[in-house]
C-alpha positions as CSV (number, residue, x, y, z in Angstrom):
1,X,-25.5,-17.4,-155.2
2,X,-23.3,-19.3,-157.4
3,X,-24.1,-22.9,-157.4
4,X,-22.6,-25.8,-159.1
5,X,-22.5,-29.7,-159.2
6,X,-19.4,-32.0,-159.4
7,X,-18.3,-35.6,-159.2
8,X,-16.1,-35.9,-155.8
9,X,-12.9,-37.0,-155.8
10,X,-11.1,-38.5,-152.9
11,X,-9.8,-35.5,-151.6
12,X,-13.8,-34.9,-150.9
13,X,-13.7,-37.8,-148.1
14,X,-13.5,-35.8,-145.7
15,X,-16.3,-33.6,-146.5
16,X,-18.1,-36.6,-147.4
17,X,-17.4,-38.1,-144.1
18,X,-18.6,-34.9,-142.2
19,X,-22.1,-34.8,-144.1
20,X,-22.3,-38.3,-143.4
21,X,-21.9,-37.5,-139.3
22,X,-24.2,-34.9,-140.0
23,X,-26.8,-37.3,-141.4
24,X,-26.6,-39.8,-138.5
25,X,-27.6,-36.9,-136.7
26,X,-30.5,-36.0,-138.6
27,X,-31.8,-39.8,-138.3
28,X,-31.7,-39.2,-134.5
29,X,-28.9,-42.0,-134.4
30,X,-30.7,-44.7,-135.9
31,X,-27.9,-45.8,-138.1
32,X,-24.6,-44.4,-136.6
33,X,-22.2,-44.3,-138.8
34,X,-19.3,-46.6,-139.0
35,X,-16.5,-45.5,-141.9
36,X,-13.9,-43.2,-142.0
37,X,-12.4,-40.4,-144.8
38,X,-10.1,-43.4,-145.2
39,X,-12.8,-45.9,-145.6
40,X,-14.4,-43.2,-147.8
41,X,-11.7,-42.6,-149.8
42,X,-10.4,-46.0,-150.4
43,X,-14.3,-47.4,-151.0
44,X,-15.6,-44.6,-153.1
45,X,-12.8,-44.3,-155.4
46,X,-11.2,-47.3,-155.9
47,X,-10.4,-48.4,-159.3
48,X,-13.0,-51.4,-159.1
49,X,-15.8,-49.1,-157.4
50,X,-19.5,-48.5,-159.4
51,X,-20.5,-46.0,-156.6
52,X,-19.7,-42.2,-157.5
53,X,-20.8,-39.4,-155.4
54,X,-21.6,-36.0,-156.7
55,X,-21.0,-32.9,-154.4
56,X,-22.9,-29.4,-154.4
57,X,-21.4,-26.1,-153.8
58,X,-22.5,-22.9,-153.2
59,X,-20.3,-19.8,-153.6
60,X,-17.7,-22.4,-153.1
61,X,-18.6,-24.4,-150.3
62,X,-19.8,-27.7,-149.9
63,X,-23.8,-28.0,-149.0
64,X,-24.7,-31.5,-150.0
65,X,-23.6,-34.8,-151.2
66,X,-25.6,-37.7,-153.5
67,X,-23.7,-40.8,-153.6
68,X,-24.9,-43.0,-156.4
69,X,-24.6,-46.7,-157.8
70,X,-25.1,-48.2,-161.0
71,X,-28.4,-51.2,-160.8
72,X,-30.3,-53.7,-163.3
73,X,-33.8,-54.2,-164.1
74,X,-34.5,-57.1,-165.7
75,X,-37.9,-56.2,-165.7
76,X,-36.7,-53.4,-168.0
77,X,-34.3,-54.8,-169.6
78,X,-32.0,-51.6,-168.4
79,X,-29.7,-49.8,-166.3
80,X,-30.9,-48.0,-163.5
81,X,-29.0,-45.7,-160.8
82,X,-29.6,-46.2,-156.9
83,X,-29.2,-42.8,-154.6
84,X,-27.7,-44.4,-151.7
85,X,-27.5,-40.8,-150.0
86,X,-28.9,-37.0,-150.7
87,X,-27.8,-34.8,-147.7
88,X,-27.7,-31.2,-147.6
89,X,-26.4,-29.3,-144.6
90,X,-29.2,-27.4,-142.9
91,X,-27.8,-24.3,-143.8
92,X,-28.7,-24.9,-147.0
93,X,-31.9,-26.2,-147.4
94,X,-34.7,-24.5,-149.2
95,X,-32.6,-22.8,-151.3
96,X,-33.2,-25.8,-154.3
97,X,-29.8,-27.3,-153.8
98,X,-31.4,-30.9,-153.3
99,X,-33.4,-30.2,-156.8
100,X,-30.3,-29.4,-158.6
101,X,-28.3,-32.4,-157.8
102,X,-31.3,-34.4,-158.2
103,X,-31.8,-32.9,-161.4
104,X,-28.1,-33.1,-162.5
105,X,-28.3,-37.2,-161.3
106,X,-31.6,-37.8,-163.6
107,X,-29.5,-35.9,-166.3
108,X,-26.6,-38.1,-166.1
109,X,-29.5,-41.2,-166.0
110,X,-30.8,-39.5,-169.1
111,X,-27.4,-39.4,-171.2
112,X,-26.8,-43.3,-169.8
113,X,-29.7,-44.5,-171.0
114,X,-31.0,-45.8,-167.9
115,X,-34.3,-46.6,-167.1
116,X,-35.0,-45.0,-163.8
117,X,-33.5,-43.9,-160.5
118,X,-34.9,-45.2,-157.3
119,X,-34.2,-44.1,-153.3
120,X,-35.2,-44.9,-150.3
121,X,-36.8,-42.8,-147.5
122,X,-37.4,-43.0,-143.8
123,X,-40.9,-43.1,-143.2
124,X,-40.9,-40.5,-140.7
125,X,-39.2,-37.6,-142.9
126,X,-42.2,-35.5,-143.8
127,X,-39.8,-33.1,-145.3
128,X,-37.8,-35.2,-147.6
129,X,-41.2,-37.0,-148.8
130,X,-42.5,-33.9,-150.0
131,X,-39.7,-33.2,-152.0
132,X,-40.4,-35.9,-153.6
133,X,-43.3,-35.8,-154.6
134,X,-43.1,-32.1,-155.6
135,X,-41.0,-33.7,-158.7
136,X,-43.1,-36.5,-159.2
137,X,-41.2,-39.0,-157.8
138,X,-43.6,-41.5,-156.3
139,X,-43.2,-44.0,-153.5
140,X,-43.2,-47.8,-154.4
141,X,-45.4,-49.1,-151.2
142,X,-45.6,-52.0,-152.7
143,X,-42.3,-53.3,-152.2
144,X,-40.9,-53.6,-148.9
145,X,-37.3,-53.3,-148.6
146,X,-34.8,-56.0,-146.6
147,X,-31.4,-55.8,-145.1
148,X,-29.4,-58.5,-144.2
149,X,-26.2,-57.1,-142.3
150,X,-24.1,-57.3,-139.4
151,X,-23.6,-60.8,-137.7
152,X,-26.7,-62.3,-139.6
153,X,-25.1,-61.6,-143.2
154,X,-22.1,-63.1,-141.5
155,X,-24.0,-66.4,-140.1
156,X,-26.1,-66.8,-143.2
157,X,-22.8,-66.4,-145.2
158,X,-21.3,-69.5,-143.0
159,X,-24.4,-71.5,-143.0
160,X,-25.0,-74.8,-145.0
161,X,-28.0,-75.4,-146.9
162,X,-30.2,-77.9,-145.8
């Protein structure tokens, strides 16, 4: 098995785009997914973009995707990278795909200097959480993550203060 680890380019939208369908469907449809390759292509690598994504072949093939984006502690006084995404195909899990382009991702957090990397997880995927923590990664339950999206970014965008 000959695996390796590359940044994507933008003629990788589309097999971006296909791992991101895939994904949607391995969240039972909680978040259905709303881009495109075009989308893809013209957000991801865009002159003014701080995401990259990083693919993962094996014997030549596409198994897995991380996209990444650059963050600040201030606590830390430091840069820090944020995994958006880390997919592999099922075909190709268990094989330690997902550890190689986690390890590759803390490797390039190494040579930047950063200070950490952080994810998030569903709290259902028993699976994903046990990868985890077989690297000792460990989950922040102190923190509770928000979203504001959709028609309420838009009305709080609009809104006066008061």
């Amino acid at each position: 098995m000959t695996l390796t680890v590359r940044q994507a380019c933008p003629d990788d939208a589309e097999a971006i785009y296909n791992m991101i369908a895939e994904l949607s469907v391995y969240k039972h449809g909680l978040q259905d997914s709303l881009t495109s390759p075009e989308a893809i292509k013209s957000m991801l690598f865009s002159p003014e973009s701080n995401t990259e994504a990083y693919l993962c072949e094996i014997n030549g093939r596409v198994a897995g995707y991380a996209v990444i984006t650059s963050s600040y502690s201030a606590w830390l006084g430091r840069r820090g990278i944020y995994m958006e995404d880390l997919y592999f195909s099922p075909d190709y899990r268990g094989l330690g795909v997902g550890k190689a382009l986690l390890k590759f991702i803390a490797q390039e957090a190494v040579r930047r200097q950063c200070g950490r990397i952080e994810w998030s997880a569903l709290s259902w995927d028993q699976p994903a959480k046990e990868f985890y923590q077989s690297i000792d990664a460990l989950p922040l339950n102190e923190w509770v993550r928000y979203r504001l999206d959709g028609q309420a970014l838009e009305r709080f965008a609009e809104s006066h203060l008061s």
